[in-house]
ZAVO-823808 format. One record per residue: x, y, z of N, C-alpha, C in turn; residue in three letters. Coordinates in steps of 0.02 Angstrom, whole numbers, plus 50000, padded with zeros to 5 digits. Layout:
% residues N
XYZXYZXYZALA ...
This chain:
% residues 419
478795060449496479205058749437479915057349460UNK 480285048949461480775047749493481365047649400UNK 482025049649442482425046249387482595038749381UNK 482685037549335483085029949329483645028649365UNK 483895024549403484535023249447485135023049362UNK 485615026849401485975028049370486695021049355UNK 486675020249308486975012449269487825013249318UNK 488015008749353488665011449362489345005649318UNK 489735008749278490285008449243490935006649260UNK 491365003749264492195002749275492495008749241UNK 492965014149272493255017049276494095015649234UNK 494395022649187494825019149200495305017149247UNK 495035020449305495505018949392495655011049385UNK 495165006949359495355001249383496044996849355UNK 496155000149285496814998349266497505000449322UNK 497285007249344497955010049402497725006249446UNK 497325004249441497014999749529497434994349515UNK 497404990849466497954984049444498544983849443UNK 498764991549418499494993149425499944994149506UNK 499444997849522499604998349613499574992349651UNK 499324988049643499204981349668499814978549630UNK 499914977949585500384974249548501274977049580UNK 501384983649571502054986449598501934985249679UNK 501664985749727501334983049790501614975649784UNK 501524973949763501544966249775502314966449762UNK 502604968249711503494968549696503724970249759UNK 503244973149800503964978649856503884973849892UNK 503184971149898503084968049981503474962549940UNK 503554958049917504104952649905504524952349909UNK 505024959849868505684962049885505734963149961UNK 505504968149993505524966650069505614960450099UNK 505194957350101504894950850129505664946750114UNK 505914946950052506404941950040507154944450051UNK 507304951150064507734954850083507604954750162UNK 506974955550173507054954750245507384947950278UNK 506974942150253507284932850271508084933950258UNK 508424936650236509044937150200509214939750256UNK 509254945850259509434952250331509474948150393UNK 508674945250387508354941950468509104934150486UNK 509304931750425509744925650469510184927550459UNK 510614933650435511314937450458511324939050521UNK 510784942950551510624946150607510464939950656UNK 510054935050636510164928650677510704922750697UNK 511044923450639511824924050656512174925950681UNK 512244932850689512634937150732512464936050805UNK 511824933250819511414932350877511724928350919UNK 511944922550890511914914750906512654917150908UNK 513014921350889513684920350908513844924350958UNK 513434928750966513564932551046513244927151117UNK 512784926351096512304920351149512644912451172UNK 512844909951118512864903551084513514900051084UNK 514064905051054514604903451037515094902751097UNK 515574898051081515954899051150516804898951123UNK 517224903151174517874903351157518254898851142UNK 518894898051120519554894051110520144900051077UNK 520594894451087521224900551047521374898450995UNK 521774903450951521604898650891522444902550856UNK 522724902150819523324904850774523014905750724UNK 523434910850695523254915150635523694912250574UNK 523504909350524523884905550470524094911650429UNK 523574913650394523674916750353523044925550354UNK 523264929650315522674936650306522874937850248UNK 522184941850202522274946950148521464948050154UNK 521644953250118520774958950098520514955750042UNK 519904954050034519534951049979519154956949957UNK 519194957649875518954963549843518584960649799UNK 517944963049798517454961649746517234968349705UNK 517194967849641517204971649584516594970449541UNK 516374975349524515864976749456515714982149457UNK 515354983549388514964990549354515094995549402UNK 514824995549458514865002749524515565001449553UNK 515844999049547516664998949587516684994149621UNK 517344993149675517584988049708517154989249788UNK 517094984649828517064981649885517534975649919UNK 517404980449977517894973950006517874971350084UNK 518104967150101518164966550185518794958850204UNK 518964959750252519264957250287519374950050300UNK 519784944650275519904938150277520504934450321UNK 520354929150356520984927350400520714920150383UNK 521204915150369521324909950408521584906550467UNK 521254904850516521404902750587521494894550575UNK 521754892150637521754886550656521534886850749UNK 521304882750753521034881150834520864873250850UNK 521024870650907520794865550934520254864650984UNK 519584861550971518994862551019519174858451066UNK 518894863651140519084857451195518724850951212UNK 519174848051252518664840151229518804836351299UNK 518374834751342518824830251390519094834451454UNK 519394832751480519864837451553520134842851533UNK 520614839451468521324846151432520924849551405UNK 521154855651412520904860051349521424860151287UNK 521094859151226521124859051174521314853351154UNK 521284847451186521434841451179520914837351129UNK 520514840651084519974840651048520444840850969UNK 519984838250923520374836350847520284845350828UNK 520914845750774521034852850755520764855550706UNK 520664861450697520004863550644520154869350614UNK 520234869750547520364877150507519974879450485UNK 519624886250481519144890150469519674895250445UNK 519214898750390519204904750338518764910850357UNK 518624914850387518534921250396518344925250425UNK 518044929550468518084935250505517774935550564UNK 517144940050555516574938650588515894935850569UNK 515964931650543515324926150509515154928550455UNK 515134935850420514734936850388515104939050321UNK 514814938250265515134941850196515044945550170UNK 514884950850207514654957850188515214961950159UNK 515254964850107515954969250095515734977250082UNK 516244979850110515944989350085516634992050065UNK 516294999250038516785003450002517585003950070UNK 518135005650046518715008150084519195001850098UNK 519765002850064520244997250086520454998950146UNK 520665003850143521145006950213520725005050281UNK 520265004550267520035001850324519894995050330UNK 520084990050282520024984650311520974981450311UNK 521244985350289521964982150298522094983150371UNK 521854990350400521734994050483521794986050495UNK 521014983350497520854977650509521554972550524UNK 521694971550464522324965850448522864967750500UNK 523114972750482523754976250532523604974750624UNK 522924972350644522854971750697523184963450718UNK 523154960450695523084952950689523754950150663UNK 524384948250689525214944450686525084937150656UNK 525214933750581525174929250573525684924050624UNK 525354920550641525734913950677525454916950762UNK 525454921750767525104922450840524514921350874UNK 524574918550935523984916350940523424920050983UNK 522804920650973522034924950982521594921351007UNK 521084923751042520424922451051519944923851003UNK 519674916150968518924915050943518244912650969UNK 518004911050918517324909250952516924904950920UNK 516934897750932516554894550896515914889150897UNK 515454888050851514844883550873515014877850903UNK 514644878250972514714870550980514374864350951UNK 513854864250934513374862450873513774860950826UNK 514054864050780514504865250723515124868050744UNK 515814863650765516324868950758516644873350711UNK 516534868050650516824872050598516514879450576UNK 515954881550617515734889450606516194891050660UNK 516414896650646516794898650717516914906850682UNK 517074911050708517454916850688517934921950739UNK 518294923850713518924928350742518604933950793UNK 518294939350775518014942150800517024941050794UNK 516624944450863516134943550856515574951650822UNK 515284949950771515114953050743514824961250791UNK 514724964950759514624971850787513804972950790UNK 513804974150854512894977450863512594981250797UNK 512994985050780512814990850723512494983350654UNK 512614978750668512424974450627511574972950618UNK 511344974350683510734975050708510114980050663UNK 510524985750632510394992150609510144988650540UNK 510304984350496510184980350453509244979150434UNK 509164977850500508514972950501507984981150492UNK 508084987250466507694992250483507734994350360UNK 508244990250367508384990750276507694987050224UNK 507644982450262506924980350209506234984450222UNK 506204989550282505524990350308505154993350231UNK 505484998250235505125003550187504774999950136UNK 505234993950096505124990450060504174986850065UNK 504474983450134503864980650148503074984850177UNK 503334992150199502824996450212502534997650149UNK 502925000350077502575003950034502134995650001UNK 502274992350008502234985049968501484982950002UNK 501464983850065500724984050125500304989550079UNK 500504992650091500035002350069499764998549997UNK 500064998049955499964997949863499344990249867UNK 499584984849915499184977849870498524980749940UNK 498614983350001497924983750034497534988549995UNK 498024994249991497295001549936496994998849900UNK 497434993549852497094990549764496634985449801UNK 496594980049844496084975949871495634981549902UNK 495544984749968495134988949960494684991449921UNK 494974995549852494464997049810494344991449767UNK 494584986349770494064979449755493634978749785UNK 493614979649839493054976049868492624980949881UNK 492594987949875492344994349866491894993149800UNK 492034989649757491574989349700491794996049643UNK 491664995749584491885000749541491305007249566UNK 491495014049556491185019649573490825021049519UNK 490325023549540489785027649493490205032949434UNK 490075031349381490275034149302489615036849284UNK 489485044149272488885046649247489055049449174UNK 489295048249156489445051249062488785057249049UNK 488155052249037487445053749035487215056349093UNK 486635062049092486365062149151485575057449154UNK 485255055849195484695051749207484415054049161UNK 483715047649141483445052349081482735053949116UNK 482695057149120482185062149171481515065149127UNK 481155061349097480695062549074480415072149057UNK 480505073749003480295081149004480995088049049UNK 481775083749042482275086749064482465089348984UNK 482695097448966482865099648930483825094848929UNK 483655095948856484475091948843484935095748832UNK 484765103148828485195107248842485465108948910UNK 484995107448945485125105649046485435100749046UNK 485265095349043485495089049021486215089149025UNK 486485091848951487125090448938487665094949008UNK 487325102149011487545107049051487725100649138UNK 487065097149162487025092649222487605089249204UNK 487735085249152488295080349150488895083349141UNK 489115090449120489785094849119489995094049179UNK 489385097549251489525098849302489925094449335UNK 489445087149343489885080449374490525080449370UNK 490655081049269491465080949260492055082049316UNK 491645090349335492215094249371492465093449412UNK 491815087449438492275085449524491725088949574UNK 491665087649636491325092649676491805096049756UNK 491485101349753491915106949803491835100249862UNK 492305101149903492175101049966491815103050008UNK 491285101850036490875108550063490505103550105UNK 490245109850175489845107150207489425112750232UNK 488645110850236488205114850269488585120550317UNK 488655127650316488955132350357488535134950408UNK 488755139350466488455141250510488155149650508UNK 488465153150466488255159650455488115158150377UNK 488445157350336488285157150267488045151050246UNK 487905148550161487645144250154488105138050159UNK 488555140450137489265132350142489925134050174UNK 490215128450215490755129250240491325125650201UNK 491765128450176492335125750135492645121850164UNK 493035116650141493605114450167494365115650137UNK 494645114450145495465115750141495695112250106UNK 496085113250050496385110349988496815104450030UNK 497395108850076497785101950116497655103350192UNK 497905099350236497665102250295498325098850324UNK 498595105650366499205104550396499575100450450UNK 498835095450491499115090550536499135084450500UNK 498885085950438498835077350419499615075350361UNK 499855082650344500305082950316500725082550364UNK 500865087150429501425086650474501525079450490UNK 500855076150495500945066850528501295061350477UNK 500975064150403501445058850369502105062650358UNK 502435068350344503035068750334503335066450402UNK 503045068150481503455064450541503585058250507UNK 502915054350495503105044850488503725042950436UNK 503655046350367504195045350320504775047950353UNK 504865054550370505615055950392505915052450457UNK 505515050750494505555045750554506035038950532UNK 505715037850476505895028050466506285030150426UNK 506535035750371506785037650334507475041250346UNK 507425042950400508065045550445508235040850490UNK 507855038250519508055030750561508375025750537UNK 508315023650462508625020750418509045022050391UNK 509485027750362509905030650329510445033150394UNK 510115037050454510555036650496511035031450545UNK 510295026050528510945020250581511335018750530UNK 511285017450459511775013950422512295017550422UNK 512155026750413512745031250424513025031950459UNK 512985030050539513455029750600513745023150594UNK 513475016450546513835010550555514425012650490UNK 514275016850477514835017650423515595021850433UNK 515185026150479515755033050505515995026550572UNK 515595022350585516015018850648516565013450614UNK 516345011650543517045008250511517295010750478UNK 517325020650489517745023050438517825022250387UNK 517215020550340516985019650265516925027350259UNK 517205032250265517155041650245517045041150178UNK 516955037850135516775037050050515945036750054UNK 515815031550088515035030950104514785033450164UNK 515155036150194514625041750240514495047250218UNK 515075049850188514695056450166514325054350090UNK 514295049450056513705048850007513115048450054UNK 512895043550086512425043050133512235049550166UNK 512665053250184512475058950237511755062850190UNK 512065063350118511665067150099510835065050103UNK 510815056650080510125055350100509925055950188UNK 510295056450242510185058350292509845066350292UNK 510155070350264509975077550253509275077150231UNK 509165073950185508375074650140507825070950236UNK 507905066050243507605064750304507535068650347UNK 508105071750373508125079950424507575085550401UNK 507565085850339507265090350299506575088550309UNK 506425082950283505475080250302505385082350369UNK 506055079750423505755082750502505755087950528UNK 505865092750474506035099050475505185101350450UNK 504905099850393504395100150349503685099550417UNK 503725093650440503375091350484503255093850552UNK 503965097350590503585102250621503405110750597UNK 503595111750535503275117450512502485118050520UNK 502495112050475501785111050459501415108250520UNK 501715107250580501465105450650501415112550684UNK 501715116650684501585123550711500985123950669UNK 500745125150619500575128150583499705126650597UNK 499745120550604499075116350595498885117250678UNK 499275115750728499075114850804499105123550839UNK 499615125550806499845134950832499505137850822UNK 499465140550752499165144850733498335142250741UNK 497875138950715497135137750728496875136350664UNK 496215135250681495825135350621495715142550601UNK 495745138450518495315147850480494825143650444UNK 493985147750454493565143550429493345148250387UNK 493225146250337492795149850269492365147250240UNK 491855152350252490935150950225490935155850153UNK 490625153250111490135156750071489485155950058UNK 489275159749997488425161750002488375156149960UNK 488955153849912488765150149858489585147549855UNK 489555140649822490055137849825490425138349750UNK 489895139349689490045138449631489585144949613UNK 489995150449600489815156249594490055156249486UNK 489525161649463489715163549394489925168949394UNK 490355171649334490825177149312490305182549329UNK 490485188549359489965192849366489355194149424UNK 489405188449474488755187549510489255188149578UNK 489355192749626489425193549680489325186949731UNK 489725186849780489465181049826489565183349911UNK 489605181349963489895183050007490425179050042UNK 490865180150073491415175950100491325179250158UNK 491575172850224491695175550281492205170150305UNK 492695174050329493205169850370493335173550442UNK 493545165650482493395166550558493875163350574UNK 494535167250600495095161750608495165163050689UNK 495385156850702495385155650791496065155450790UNK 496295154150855496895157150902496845156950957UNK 497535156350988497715157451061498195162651079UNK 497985169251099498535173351107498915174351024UNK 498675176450990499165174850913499155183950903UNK 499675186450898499495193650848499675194150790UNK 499275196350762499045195550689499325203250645UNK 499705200550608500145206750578499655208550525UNK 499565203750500499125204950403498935198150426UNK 498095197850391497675192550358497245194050297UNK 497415192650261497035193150202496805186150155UNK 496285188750102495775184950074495935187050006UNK 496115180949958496225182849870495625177049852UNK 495545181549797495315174849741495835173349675UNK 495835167649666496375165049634496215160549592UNK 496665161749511496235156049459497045153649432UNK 496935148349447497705146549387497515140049336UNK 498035141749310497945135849217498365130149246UNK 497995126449226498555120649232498715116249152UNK 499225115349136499265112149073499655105549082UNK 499735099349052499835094149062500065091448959UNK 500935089548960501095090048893501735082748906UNK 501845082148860502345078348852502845080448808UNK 503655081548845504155080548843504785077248835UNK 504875074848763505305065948746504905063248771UNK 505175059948832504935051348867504585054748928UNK 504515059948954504235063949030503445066849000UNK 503195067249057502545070049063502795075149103UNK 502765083849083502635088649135501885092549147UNK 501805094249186501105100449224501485105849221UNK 501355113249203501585117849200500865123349241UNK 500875125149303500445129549333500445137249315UNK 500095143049305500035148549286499495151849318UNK 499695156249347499225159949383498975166049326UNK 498185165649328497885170449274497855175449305UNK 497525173749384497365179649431497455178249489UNK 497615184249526497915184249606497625190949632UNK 497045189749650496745196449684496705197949744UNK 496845203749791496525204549868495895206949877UNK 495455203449915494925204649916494655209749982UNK 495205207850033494985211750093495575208850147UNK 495525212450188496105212350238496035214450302UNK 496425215150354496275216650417497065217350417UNK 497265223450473497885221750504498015222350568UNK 498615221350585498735223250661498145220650708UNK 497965217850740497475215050776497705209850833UNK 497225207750877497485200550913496765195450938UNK 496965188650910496615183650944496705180551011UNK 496445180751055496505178851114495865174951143UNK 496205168151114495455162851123494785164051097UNK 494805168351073494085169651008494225170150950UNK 493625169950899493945170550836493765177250802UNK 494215180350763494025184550726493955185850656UNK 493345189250650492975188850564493185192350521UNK 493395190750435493185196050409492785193950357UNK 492275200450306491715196750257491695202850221UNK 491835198250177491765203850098491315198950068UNK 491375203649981491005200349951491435200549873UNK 491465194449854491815193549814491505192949707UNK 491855193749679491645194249621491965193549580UNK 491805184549519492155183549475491995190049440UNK 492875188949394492785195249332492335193549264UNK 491935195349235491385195449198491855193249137UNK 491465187849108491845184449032492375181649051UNK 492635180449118493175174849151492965168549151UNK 493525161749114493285157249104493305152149153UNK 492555148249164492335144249201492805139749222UNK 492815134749268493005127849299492945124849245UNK 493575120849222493685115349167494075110949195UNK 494095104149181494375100349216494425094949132UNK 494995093049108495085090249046495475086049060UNK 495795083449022496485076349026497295080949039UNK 497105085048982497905090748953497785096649020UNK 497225098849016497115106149041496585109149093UNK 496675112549147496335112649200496305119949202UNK 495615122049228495585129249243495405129749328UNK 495685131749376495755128149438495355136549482UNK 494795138249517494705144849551494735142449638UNK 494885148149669495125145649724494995153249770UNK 494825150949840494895156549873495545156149918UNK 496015159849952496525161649952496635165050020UNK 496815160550077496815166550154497585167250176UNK 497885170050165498575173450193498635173950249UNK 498965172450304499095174950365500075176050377UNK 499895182550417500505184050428500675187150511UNK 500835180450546500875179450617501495180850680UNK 501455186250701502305187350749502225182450774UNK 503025180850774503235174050809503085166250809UNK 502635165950740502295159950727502615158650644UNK 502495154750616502655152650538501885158650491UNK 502295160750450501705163550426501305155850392UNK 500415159350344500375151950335499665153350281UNK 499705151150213499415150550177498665143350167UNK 497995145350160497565140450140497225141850102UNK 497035137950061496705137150013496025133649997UNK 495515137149971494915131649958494705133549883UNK 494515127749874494115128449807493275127949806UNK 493395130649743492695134349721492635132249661UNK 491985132849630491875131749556491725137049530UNK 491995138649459491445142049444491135141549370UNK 490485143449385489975139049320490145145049250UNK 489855143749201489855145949151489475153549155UNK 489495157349122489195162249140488345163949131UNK 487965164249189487165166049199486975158949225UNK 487475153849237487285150149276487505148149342UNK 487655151149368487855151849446487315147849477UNK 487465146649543486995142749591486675148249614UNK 485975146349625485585150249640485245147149739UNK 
């Protein structure tokens, strides 16, 4: 007696699937077109270190050009020169040529005082070394732009990384096809519909993580797992501090102190991820695995189970390790225009413990047996409201980060536990 293949449905994922693809596509454009923008400033600056060649030139005239709106003023640095390109035997025996401004570029930032610095360097009517296209003389500029200009081309990445991530995930699960939607369970000829409905609750909930175990019946897995977290906070705080810091040394190097220390602070949040990242890199590579089996993965209120955890190590001494079971509420409400989650722990139990001990390249066990509290309510998983059960291993390690994991569990309604 087979079931019927089960009908598969569009999700509403596929609307966020459209949305992620859709904001994806905004970044990678904004990138992409911020980058072409960035890319021939920076190719500019190129061609005038490579490219450009000297003459002398007099200084007509200077003043600071200030640009203004909504967020305040900006500004930078303006000269009019005069120069004659050389031509022939004489130098400068070439027709004469007036150019308007600096170092090629029209970039302006916060701080006058530092671009008058600028001005105060430079004697109208005296004469300087410029630098101008031979291609084009009339490009030419006073000074040649600053390496730190280079630091620029690292401003669109992010843009264009998150913009990659959002339109490949949403194609991906295009081409993944929509996922199985079971509302109904199969109709199974001579299946009670009181089973029935109970079979299709279950699906709702989601399923544990779990894999066939080696002493017990299932091996849990880990809510988060600490190298995969240490690797993406490295990658974000990496490009994220790499980015915020070069712009902040090109800033403290033109004495913009208005926008370095605004900037510094997003420098700090970056420090902080690389801070996050090797926590969670001790944590995941140092300390070891802790593996946890049970007898049953989706245990009911009242029905005993067994747990065993086996945490490995190198040389680690082990102050306290302990094992909770843990149920928290989750609620999900709206606030004016915000959506908040508000978490609540119902219960926080110790189940068993060990202290003082040491791992030294083996692992060591402990196994209790654990037991929802009787008339405690089941695994719910809703839109608003979540009833979340969890097992709970504590470690508390000399000379290491202490270090919390977590697995989940279900648990069924009561007298129906897995058998």
């Amino acid at each position: 007696m087979s079931a019927k293949p089960i009908e598969v449905k569009k999700k509403d994922g596929q609307q966020a699937n459209g949305c992620l693809f859709l904001f994806g596509l905004i970044f990678l454009c904004a990138g992409l077109g911020v980058g072409f923008f960035v890319g021939k400033q920076v190719l500019a600056g190129y061609r005038v270190h490579t490219e450009y060649l000297p003459a002398t030139c007099t200084i007509i005239s200077k003043r600071v050009v200030e640009n203004s709106d909504s967020d305040g003023s900006t500004y930078r640095p303006e000269f009019t020169f005069r120069f004659r390109v050389p031509q022939g035997i004489e130098e400068g025996s070439g027709p004469e040529i007036e150019v308007t401004g600096y170092d090629g570029t029209t970039v302006s930032s916060s701080g006058r005082s530092g671009k008058e610095e600028v001005l105060a360097q430079y004697q109208k009517g005296a004469q300087y070394t410029c630098w101008y296209d031979p291609k084009n003389p009339n490009q030419a500029v006073l000074v040649k732009p600053s390496a730190w200009h280079l630091l620029w081309l690292l401003f669109p990445l992010p843009f264009i990384g998150f913009g990659l991530f959002g339109t490949l995930s949403a194609v991906r699960h295009w081409l993944r096809g929509p996922q199985a939607e079971t509302p109904d369970p199969p109709k199974t000829p001579g299946l009670d519909p009181a089973k029935a409905k109970a079979w299709a609750e279950k699906l709702k909930l989601g399923q544990v993580q779990k894999e066939p175990g080696h002493a017990l019946a299932w091996w849990l897995k880990p809510e988060q797992e600490e190298k995969a977290t240490a690797i993406g906070l490295a990658v974000v705080g990496l490009l994220w501090t790499g980015i915020t810091g070069a712009i902040w040394i090109y800033l403290l190097n033109s004495k913009e102190l208005t926008g370095a220390i605004f900037l510094g602070l997003f420098v700090l949040v970056g420090l902080a991820m690389l801070g996050g990242a090797v926590w969670q890199a001790l944590i995941g590579w140092g300390v070891g695995e802790t593996r946890v089996e049970v007898s049953t993965a989706e245990p009911a209120p009242g029905e005993p189970f067994e747990v065993l955890v086996a945490q490995a190590g190198r040389n680690l001494k082990v102050n306290r390790l302990g094992v909770y079971l843990i149920c928290e509420e989750k609620a999900t409400y709206r606030q004016g225009t915000s959506t908040r989650t508000e978490t609540e722990t119902v219960l926080d139990e110790l189940q068993t413990e060990r202290s003082a001990f040491v791992i030294a390249g083996h692992t060591e066990e402990l196994r209790c047996k654990v037991t929802v509290p009787s008339g405690a309510m089941h695994s719910f998983d809703a839109e608003h409201n979540k009833i979340i059960w969890k097992l709970r291993v504590k470690g508390d390690i000399e000379r290491w980060p202490d270090f919390k994991r977590e697995y989940l569990i279900r648990v069924e309604p009561e007298g129906d536990g897995e058998k």
